[in-house]
NUMAR-408907 format. One record per residue (C-alpha): residue in one letter; x negated, y negated, z. Coordinates in steps of 0.1 Angstrom, whole numbers, plus 5000, padded with zeros to 4 digits. Layout:
AXYZ/...
//
This chain:
X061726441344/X062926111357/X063825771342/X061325561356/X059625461325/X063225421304/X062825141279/X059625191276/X058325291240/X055025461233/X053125441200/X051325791199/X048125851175/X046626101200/X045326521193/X044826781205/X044826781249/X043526431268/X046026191249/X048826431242/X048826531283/X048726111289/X051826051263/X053426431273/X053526301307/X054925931297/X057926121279/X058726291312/X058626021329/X061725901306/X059525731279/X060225691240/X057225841228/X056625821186/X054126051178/X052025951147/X050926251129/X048726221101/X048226391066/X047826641053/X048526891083/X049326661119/X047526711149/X044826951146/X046427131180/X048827271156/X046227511143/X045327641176/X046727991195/X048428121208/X050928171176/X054228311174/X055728351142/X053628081127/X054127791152/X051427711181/X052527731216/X049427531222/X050827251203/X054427321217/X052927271253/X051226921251/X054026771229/X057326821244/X059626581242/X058626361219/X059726251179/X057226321151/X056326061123/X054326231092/X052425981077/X049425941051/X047825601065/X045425601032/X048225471016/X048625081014/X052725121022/X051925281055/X050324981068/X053824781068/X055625111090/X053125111117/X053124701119/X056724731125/X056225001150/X053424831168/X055724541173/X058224661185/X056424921211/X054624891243/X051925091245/X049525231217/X047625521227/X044525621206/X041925891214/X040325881179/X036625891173/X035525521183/X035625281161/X038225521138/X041325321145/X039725021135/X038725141101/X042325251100/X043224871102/X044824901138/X041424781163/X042224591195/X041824251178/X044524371153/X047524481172/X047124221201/X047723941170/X050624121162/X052324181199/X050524011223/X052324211250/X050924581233/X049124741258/X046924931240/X044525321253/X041825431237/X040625771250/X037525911241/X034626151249/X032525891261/X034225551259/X033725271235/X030425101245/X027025271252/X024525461235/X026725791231/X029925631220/X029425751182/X028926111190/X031726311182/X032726501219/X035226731239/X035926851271/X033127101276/X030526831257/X031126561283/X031626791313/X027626931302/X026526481296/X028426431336/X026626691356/X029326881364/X028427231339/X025127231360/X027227291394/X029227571379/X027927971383/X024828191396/X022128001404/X020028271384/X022328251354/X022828001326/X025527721337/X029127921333/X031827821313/X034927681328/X038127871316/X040327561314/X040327171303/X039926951338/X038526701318/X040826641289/X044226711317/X042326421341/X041426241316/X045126221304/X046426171341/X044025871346/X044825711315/X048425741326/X047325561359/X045825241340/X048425221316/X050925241344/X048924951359/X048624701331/X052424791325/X053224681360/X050624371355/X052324271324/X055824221343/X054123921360/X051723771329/X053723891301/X050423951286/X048824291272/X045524461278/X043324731261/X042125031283/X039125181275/X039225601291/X036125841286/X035826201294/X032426161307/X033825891334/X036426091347/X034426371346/X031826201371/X033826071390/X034926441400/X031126431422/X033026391458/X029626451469/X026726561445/X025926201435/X025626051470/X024226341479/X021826281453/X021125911459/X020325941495/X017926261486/X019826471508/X020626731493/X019626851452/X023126911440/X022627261419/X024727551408/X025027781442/X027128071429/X030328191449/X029027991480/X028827581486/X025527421487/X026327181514/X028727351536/X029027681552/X030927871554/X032627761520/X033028011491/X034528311475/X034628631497/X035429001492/X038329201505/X039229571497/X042229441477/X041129121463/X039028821465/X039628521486/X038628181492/X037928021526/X037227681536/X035327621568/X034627251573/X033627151615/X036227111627/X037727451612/X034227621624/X035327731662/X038727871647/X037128101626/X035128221654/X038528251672/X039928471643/X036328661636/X036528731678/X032828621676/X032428341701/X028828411708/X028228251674/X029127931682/X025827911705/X024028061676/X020827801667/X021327921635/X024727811635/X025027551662/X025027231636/X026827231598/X023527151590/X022027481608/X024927701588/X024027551557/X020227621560/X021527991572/X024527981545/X023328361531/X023028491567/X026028331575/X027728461547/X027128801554/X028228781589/X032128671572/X031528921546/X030829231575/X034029141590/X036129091564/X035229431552/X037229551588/X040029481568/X042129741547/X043629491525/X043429111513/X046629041532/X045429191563/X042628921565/X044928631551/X046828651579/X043828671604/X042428381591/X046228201587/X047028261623/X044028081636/X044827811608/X041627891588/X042027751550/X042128041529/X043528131500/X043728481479/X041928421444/X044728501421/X044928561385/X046628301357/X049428621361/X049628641397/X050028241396/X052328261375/X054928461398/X054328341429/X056828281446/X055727891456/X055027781424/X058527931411/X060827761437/X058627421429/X059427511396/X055227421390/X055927721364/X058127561336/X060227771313/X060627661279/X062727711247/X061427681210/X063827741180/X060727941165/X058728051192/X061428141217/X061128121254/X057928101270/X056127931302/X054127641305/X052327431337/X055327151348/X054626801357/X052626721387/X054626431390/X057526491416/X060326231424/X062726391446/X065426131452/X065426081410/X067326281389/X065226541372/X065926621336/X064226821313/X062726651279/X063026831251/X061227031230/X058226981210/X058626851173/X057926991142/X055426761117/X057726491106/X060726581118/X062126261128/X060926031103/X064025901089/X065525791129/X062125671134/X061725421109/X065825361104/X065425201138/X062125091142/X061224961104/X065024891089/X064625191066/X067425271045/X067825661027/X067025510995/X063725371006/X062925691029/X063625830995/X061025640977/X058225661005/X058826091006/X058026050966/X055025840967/X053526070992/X053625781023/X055426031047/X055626381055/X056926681069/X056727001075/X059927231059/X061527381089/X062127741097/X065227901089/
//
C-alpha cells in the first residue's frame, strides 16, 4: 500500500488469521515478508473454504503479498537456512503454541544471540506466562476466557456466536502496533526486543466499560439482547424495510426528541436522567420502536433521524456492505486476482496514507514457491545445493497449476 516500512524484512512462522493479518499488513505497508511454511502441507489456513478449484481463498486473503519458504525444520540442514535468515531479518513473528518455537531451536534467548537487533512477536491465545499459557486456544476460546462471549445475544439464550474473528484481526493490528514501536525504539538503541501478544488481552481490553463498570459495582455487565445495558436508547430497531441501529448518548437525547416530535418526553421522570432511561430502557424502547413503525421504509426513518443528526445506521448484510457505495469509492472493498482462483473480493487495509503512493502487493504464494530467491539471497544458495536440499527432503513445494 505504501513504502513506509521499505527495507524492512520480516521473518514469518505465523497460521492461520492473528499472525498472518499482523505480517499481511507489514507487507502492505512495503515490507519484505518471508513466510516460513512448514512440512508436510504449510499453513493449516490452506485447508480452509472457501475453495475454488482446489486453492483457498481463505488462505489467499491473509497472505497476499508475500514469498513462501517450504521447509521440514525436523531436519538438522534446516537449522543453518533459518540462522541465515534470522540474521539477516528484522523482525520474527511467531504465533505457535508457547513454548513450540523453542523446541524448534529458535526461543527468544536463541535468536537475540544470533542478531541482537531481531525484534522478535510471539502471538498467542493467551500469552506466554500464566496458568493458561499451555492450553491450546483460538479466537472464539479466548473471547469465552475475556468476558466478552457473555455480553453477546438474548439475555434468555445461551451466549451467541460472533460471525467473524475480532480477536485474531485485533490481535494482529496490535501486534503490528508494538512491533512498529520497538522498530521505532531500536533506531535510537540499536538494540532488539521480544513482544509477547495474547488473544485474551486484546480481547479484554475491548471492555470500554463492562470492567469499570464492574469494579465500581455499578452496573453487572450481562448479555442485554438487541438493546445496551447501560445506555438508552442504544440498540437495534425495526423498520418496515430493514433493521437499523441508533446511538443515543446525552447529548444526542434532546435531538431525537426533535426528530421523534416528542418534546414532552424530555420532562418525562422516567426519562429525565440517562440513568432514568436506562432503568426505563424497555419502555423506552418501545416508545422509538411505535414511531419508527410511522415509517414506510428504512430510508424514510434514516433520514429523520440524519436530519436531526441522530447516529444511525441501516444494519446491512456482508452483501449490502459489500456494494455500498462508501466503502467502494474508499476502495475498503479490495478486488483481487489469483492465477487459480480468479478474481474475487477481500476487506482492504485499514491503514490509509493519502499523501503516499498507494500500490497494490501482490498476490498470495503458493507453498514454496519462492524458495530458490529466498535462500539465493538470504543463505548464498547456489542451484546445485537447492538441488541437494529438494532431494533430501529439507525444502518443499507445492507443484503449481497449469
Amino acid at each position: 500500500m505504501t513504502g513506509l516500512l521499505d527495507g524492512i524484512r520480516v521473518l514469518d512462522f505465523t497460521q492461520m488469521v492473528a499472525g498472518p493479518v499482523c505480517t499481511r499488513m507489514m507487507a502492505e505497508l512495503g515490507a519484505e515478508v518471508i513466510k516460513v511454511e512448514l512440512a508436510p502441507n504449510g499453513d493449516h489456513s490452506r485447508t480452509l473454504p472457501a475453495f475454488r478449484n482446489g486453492r483457498s481463498a481463505y488462505f489467499c486473503q491473509h497472505n497476499r503479498g508475500k514469498q513462501s519458504l517450504g521447509l521440514d525444520i525436523r531436519k538438522p540442514e534446516a537449522a543453518g537456512l533459518i540462522r541465515a535468515l534470522i540474521e539477516s531479518s528484522d523482525v520474527m513473528v511467531e504465533n505457535f503454541s508457547p513454548g513450540a518455537i523453542a523446541r524448534m531451536g529458535f526461543g527468544w534467548d536463541v535468536v537475540k544471540a544470533i542478531n541482537p537487533r531481531l525484534i522478535m512477536c510471539s502471538i498467542s491465545a493467551f500469552g506466554q506466562a500464566g496458568p493458561l499459557r499451555d492450553l491450546p486456544g483460538f479466537d472464539y476460546v479466548a473471547q469465552a476466557v475475556s468476558g466478552v462471549t457473555s455480553m453477546v445475544g438474548d439475555p434468555e439464550k445461551p451466549p451467541a456466536l460472533i460471525g467473524l474473528a475480532p480477536g485474531d484481526v485485533g490481535t494482529g493490528i496490535t501486534a503490528l502496533s508494538a512491533i512498529n514501536a520497538a522498530l521505532f525504539r531500536r533506531e535510537r538503541d540499536g538494540k532488539g526486543r521480544f513482544i509477547d501478544i495474547s488473544l485474551l488481552d486484546f480481547y479484554f481490553h475491548c471492555h470500554e466499560i463492562n470492567v469499570q463498570m464492574a469494579s465500581l459495582g455499578a452496573w453487572s455487565p450481562t448479555r442485554t439482547g438487541s438493546q445496551h445495558g447501560a445506555v438508552a436508547p442504544l440498540g437495534i430497531f425495526a423498520t418496515r424495510t430493514g433493521p437499523i441501529f441508533l446511538v443515543v448518548l446525552a447529548p444526542m437525547w434532546l435531538r431525537l426528541l426533535e426528530a421523534m416530535r416528542r418534546p414532552d418526553l424530555a420532562t418525562d421522570p422516567r426519562f429525565v436522567t440517562s440513568a432514568d432511561r436506562v432503568t426505563h430502557r424497555e419502555i423506552l424502547a418501545g416508545i422509538v420502536q411505535a414511531w419508527l413503525d410511522t415509517f414506510e421504509s428504512r430510508e424514510a426513518a434514516l433520514a429523520a433521524l440524519e436530519a436531526a443528526r441522530v447516529p444511525v445506521a441501516p444494519v446491512l448484510s456482508v452483501e449490502e456492505a459489500m456494494a455500498h457505495p462508501h466503502l467502494i469509492e474508499r476502495r475498503t472493498v479490495l478486488d483481487v486476482e489469483d492465477p487459480v482462483i480468479g478474481r474475487f473480493q477481500v476487506p482492504a487495509s485499514p491503514l490509509r496514507f493519502p499523501e503516499d503512493v498507494q500500490e497494490e502487493i501482490g498476490r498470495a504464494p503458493f507453498l514454496g514457491e519462492h524458495n530458490a530467491s529466498i535462500l539465493a539471497r538470504h543463505a548464498g544458495i547456489g542451484e546445485r545445493r537447492l538441488a541437494e536440499l529438494e532431494n533430501l527432503g529439507v525444502i518443499l513445494a507445492e507443484k503449481r497449476p497449469g
